[in-house]
C-alpha positions in Angstrom: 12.8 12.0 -4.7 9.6 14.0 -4.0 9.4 16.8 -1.7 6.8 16.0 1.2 6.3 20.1 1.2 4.4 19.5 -2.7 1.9 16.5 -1.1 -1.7 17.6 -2.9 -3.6 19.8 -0.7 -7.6 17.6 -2.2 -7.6 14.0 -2.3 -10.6 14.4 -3.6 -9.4 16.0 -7.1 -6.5 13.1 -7.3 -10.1 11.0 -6.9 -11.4 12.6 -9.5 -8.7 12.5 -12.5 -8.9 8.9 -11.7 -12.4 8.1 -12.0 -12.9 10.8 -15.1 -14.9 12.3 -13.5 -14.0 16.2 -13.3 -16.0 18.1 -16.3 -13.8 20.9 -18.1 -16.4 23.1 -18.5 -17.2 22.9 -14.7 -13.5 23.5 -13.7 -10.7 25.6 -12.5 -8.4 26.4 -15.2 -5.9 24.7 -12.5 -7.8 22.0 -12.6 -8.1 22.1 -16.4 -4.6 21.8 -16.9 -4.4 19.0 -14.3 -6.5 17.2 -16.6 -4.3 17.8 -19.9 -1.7 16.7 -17.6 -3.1 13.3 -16.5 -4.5 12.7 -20.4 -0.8 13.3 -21.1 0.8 11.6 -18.8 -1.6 8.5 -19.7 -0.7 8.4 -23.3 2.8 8.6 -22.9 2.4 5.7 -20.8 0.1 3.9 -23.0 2.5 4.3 -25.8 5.3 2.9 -23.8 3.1 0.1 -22.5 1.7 -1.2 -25.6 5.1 -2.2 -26.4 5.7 -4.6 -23.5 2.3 -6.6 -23.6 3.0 -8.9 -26.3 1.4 -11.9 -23.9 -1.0 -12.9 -21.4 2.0 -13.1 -19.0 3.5 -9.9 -20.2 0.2 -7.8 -19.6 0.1 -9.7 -16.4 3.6 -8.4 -15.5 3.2 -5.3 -16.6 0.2 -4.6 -14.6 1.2 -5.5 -11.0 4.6 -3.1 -12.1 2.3 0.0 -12.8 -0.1 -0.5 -9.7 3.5 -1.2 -7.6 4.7 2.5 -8.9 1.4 3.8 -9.0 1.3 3.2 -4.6 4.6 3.7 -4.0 4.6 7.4 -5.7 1.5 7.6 -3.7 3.3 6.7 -0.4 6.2 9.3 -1.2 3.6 12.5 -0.8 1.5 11.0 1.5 2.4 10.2 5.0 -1.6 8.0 6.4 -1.8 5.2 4.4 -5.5 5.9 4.9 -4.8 8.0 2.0 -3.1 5.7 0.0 -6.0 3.4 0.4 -8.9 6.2 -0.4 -7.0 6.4 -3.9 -6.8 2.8 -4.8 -10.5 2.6 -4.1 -11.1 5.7 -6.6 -9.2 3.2 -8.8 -11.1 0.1 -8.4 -14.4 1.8 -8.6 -14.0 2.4 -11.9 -12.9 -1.0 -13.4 -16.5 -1.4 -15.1 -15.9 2.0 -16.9 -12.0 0.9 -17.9 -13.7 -2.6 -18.7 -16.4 -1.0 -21.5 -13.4 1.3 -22.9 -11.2 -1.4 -23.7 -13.3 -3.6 -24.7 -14.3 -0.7 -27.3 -10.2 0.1 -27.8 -9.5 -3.6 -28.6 -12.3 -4.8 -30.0 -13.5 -1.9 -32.3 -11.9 -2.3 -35.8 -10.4 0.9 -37.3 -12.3 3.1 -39.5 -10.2 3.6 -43.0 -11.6 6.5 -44.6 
């Protein structure tokens, strides 16, 4: 389990990695590697993922699983749910952004060179 004594000091920069918005050049080198973390983390996911959304109903599945772990690893470092809350609205504010990239993920044929 998580140690309550490591909860993130800045929502804000949590915020942040979600929406994409933090620019490298701009950053701490903290912050830096936070990012290379969270690109990280994301691909290892994606990779794992992409094998269990063969269907409608698997993606479906899937996603309600991730957004389940994704709160209640939120709710392990921190104790308002105010918090919590603030974070999925990070999240949902950038649905139109996720939208445009996978439509350009999925839809976008590979380039054979």
């Amino acid at each position: 389990i998580i140690s309550l004594a490591r909860r993130p000091k800045k929502l804000d920069k949590f915020s942040s990695i979600i929406s994409g918005n933090i620019i490298e050049e701009q950053s701490s080198k903290e912050d830096v590697e936070d990012i290379k973390r969270a690109r990280l983390i994301e691909e290892i996911l994606w990779g794992h993922v992409e094998s269990l959304t063969e269907t409608h109903k698997d993606i479906v599945i899937t996603s309600a699983v991730l957004i389940k772990v994704a709160i209640s690893l939120y709710t392990t470092i921190l104790e308002d749910d105010k918090d919590v809350e603030k974070i999925a609205h990070a999240a949902m504010k950038t649905i139109p952004q996720l939208r445009v990239r996978m439509e350009k993920e999925i839809y976008t044929p590979p380039i054979i060179h």
